[in-house]
C-alpha positions, 0 to 999 in steps of 0.5 A, a space after each residue: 433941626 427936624 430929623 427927617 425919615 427916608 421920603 414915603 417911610 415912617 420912623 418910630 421911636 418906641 419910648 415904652 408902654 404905648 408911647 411912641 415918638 412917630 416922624 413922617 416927612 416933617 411931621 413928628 407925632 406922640 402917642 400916649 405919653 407916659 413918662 414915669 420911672 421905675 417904681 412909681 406908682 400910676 393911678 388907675 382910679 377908684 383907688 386902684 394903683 399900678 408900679 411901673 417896673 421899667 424906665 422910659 427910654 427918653 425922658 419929657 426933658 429929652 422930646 423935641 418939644 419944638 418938633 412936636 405936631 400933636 399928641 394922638 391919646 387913646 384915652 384918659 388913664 393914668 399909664 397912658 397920660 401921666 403927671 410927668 406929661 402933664 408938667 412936662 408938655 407944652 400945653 398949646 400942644 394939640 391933642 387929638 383924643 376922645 372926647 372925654 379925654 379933650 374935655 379934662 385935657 382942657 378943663 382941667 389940666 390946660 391943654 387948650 388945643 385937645 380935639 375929641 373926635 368920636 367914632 369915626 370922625 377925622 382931624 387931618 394935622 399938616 406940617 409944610 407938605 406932611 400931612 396925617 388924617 387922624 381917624 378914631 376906630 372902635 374900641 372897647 376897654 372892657 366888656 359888658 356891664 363893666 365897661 361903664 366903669 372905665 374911661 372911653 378909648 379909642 383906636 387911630 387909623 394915621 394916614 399919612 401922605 402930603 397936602 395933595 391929600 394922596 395916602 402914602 403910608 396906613 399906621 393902625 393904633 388899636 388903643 387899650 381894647 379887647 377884641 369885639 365885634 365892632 373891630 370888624 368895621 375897621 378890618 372892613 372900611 380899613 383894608 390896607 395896613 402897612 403897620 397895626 401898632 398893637 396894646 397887649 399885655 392883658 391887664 388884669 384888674 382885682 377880681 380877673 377882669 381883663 381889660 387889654 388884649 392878651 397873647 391870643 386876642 392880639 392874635 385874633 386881631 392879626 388874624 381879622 385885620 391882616 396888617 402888612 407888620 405888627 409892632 406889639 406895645 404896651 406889655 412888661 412895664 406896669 404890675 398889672 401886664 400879666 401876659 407877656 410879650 412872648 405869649 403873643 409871640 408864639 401864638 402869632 408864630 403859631 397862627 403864621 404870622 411870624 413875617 408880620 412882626 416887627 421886633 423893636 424893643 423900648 429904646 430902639 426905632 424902626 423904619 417902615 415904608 409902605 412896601 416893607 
């Protein structure tokens, strides 16, 4: 049987990495599912590997698999969709994705449904009178010419709301990106963000090159989007997170954002409703 969260509220498992078992009314969602164990290796391509360093909360055996809507994946890397999900999902699950990450999903590995969607297009998924419209943001996994280098991602605003197509509840993904003028459009067609899931960690590759936000660019991002919460993930689990979590602590703490930050560690969930 489906749990169902408190009408008008979301309940989020935070699983680890970004991934997170999300659940409004009778709608459940997946967010980019990563289910390897300690110590196992993630590839990240061009030869370059990362351990993980902490084990998932839950298991791919342990999901809903039956409750399951869709998967909404920020993009096609290897601590973000790994081989563990890849055996372990149903593959008639629908993905919403970029549109690189939809044409590997179903060419290769099967998973017929996937939809990519660029910049700004929708897919609204609806389970009886749940709705969610999935909308793909700006972001940018790395800077100028390196950028080329490294799978495209996307952000995700989720509105949530019932078939009458009224927004109750606003969840901002901001997938592996830095901070760049173009999410300066979100804070712009976007006012409203009850919750902005943010992927810190400032994942360093061989040379220095940072590719996720750091403490201070999660920071700059709280101080351009000003979301109602923030729920900080993606940090601590591989060998390439060099910026840990109570970086971004203290530095949102300093910037006064203390009230938006919604602590919830891999394991716990938390409910949030549009007025808290």
């Amino acid at each position: 049987m489906r749990h169902t969260p408190p009408e008008g509220t979301v309940e989020i498992l935070f699983i680890g990495n970004a991934t997170l078992l999300i659940r409004y009314g009778e709608l459940t969602l997946l967010t980019d599912p990563n289910f390897l164990h300690r110590g196992q290796l993630v590839h990240l391509g061009y030869g370059l590997t990362s351990r993980r360093l902490t084990e998932p909360a839950l298991d791919v055996a342990e999901l809903p698999h039956a409750d399951l809507d869709a998967v909404v994946l920020s993009h096609l890397h290897g601590d973000h969709f790994d081989r563990v999900a890849r055996r372990g999902l149903d593959k008639g699950l629908p993905f919403v994705t970029t549109p690189h990450a939809s044409r590997v999903l179903r060419g290769l590995f099967g998973f017929h449904r996937a939809t990519g969607l660029r910049t700004w297009q929708r897919r609204t998924v609806l389970h009886g009178d749940s709705s969610v419209r999935v909308t793909a943001l700006p972001g940018r996994h790395a800077l100028g010419p390196v950028r080329a280098l490294l799978p495209p991602v996307m952000g995700s605003l989720l509105e949530f709301g019932d078939r009458s197509g009224e927004v109750r509840l606003v969840l901002y993904l901001s997938g592996d990106t830095l901070v760049y003028d173009g999410l300066r459009e979100i804070a712009t067609r976007c006012p409203e963000i009850h919750l902005a899931v943010l992927h810190l960690g400032g994942t360093t590759l061989p040379g220095g090159l940072v590719v996720t936000m750091d403490g201070v660019q999660g920071a700059d991002l709280l101080d351009l989007l000003r979301p109602r919460r923030a729920l900080p993930v993606h940090y601590g689990d591989y060998s390439v997170f060099r910026s840990p979590l109570r970086d971004f602590v203290a530095e949102a703490g300093r910037r006064g954002h203390d009230a938006r930050l919604v602590d919830c560690t891999p394991g716990e969930r938390v409910t949030i409703g549009a007025g808290t």
